[in-house]
C-alpha positions as CSV (number, residue, x, y, z in Angstrom):
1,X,4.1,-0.8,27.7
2,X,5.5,1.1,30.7
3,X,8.9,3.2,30.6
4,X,11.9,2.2,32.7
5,X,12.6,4.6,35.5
6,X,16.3,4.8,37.0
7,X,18.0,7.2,39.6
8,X,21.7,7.3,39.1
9,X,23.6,8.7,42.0
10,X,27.5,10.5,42.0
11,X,29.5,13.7,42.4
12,X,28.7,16.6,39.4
13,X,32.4,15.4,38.2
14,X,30.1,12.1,37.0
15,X,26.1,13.8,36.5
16,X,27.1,17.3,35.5
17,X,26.3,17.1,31.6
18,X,23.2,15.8,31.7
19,X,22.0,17.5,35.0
20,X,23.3,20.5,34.0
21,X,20.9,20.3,30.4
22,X,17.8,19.6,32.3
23,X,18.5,22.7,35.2
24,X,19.6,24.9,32.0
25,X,15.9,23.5,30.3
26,X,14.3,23.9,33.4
27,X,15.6,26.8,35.7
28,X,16.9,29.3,33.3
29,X,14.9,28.7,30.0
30,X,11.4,27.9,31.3
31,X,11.5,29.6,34.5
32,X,14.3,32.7,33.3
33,X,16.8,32.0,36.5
34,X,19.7,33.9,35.7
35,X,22.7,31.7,35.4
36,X,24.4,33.6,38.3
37,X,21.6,32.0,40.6
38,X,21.4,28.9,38.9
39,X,24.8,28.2,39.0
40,X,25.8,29.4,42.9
41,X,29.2,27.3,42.7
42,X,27.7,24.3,45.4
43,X,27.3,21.6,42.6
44,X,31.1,20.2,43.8
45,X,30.4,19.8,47.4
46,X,26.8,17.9,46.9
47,X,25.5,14.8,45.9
48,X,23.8,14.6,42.5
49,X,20.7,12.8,41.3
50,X,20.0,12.3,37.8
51,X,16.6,10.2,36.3
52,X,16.7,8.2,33.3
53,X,14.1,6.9,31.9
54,X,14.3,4.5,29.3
55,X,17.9,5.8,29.4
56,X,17.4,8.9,28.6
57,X,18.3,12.1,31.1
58,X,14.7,13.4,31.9
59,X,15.2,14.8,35.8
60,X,17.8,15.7,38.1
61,X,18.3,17.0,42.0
62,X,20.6,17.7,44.6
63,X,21.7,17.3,48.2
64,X,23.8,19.4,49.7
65,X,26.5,18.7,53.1
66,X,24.0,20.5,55.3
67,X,20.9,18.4,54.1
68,X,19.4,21.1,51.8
69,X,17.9,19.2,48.9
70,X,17.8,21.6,45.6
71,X,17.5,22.0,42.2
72,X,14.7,19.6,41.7
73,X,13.7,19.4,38.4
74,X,12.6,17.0,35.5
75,X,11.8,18.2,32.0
76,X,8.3,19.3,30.6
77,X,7.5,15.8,28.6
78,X,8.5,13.8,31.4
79,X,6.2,15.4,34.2
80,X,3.4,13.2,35.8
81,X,5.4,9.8,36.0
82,X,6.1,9.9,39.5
83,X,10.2,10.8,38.1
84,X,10.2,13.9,41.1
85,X,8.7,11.5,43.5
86,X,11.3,9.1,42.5
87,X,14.1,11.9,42.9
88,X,13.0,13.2,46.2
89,X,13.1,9.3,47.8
90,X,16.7,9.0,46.5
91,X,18.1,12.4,47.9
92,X,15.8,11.1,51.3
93,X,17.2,8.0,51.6
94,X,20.8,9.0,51.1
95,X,20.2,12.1,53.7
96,X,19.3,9.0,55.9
97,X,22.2,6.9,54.9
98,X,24.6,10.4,55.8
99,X,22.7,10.6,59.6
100,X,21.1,13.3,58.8
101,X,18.0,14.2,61.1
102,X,15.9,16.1,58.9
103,X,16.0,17.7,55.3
104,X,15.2,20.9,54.1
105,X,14.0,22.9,50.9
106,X,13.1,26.0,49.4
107,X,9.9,24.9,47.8
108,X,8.5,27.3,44.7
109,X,5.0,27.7,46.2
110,X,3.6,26.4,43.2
111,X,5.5,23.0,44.4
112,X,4.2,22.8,48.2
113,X,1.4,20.4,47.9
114,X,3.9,18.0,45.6
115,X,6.4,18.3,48.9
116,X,3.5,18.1,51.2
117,X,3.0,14.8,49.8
118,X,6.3,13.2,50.5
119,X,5.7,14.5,54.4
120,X,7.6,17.9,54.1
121,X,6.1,20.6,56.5
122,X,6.1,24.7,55.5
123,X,7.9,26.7,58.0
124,X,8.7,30.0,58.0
125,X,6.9,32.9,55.7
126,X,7.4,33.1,51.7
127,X,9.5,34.8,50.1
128,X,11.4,35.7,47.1
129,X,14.0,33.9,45.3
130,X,15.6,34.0,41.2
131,X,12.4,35.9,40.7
132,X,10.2,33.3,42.0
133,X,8.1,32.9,44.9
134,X,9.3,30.1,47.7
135,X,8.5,28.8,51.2
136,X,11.6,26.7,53.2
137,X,10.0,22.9,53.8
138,X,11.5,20.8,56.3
139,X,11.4,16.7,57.1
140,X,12.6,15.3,59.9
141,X,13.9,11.6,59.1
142,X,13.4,8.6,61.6
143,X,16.5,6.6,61.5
């Protein structure tokens, strides 16, 4: 039996419970962000993502005015269903949709082959950010 995957899109007004549960699972439990970083007071201006699957919250991302894509993150027991793949795509396409000409990431190094994958390029050297190691990505889009 497979498991129903959908990407809701909207402001944080609409997605900010349930993508604020997974980042708070995600960023500041599992991975000890401080809230001060996690929550950098950009959630109004962007776009939000948020993955149900079977209706239930499991993943959630983020696309900011300047086509930054962030806080990319799906929940432990929901890893390996293609539910980041599925994220990415959405933030991609509505990048596209905006006229954007490229995208662009701060990728935990851990991340880069998953980013890699969807066509993103390294640029730049690593570095550190909320503790973690990271390398900026960039895509350019073809309209």
């Amino acid at each position: 039996m497979s498991s129903a995957l959908e990407i809701l899109e909207g402001d944080w007004r609409f997605l900010r419970d349930a993508a604020s549960d997974i980042r708070r699972v995600v960023f500041i439990e599992e991975q000890h962000v401080s809230r001060e970083e996690e929550w950098d007071g950009r959630d109004p201006e962007s776009h939000h993502f948020l993955a149900l699957l079977d209706g239930r919250p499991v993943g959630t991302a983020r696309l900011l005015t300047d086509a930054h894509i962030g806080r990319v993150a799906v929940l432990a027991e929901a890893r390996g269903r293609g539910i980041g793949v599925a994220l990415m795509q959405a933030a991609i396409s509505t990048a596209r949709r905006h006229g954007h000409a490229a995208v662009e990431l701060a990728a935990q190094t851990h991340a880069l082959a998953f980013y890699e994958s969807l066509g993103f390029r390294p640029c730049g050297e690593t570095f550190i950010e909320a503790g973690i190691l990271h390398r900026n990505m960039q895509l350019f889009l073809n309209s």
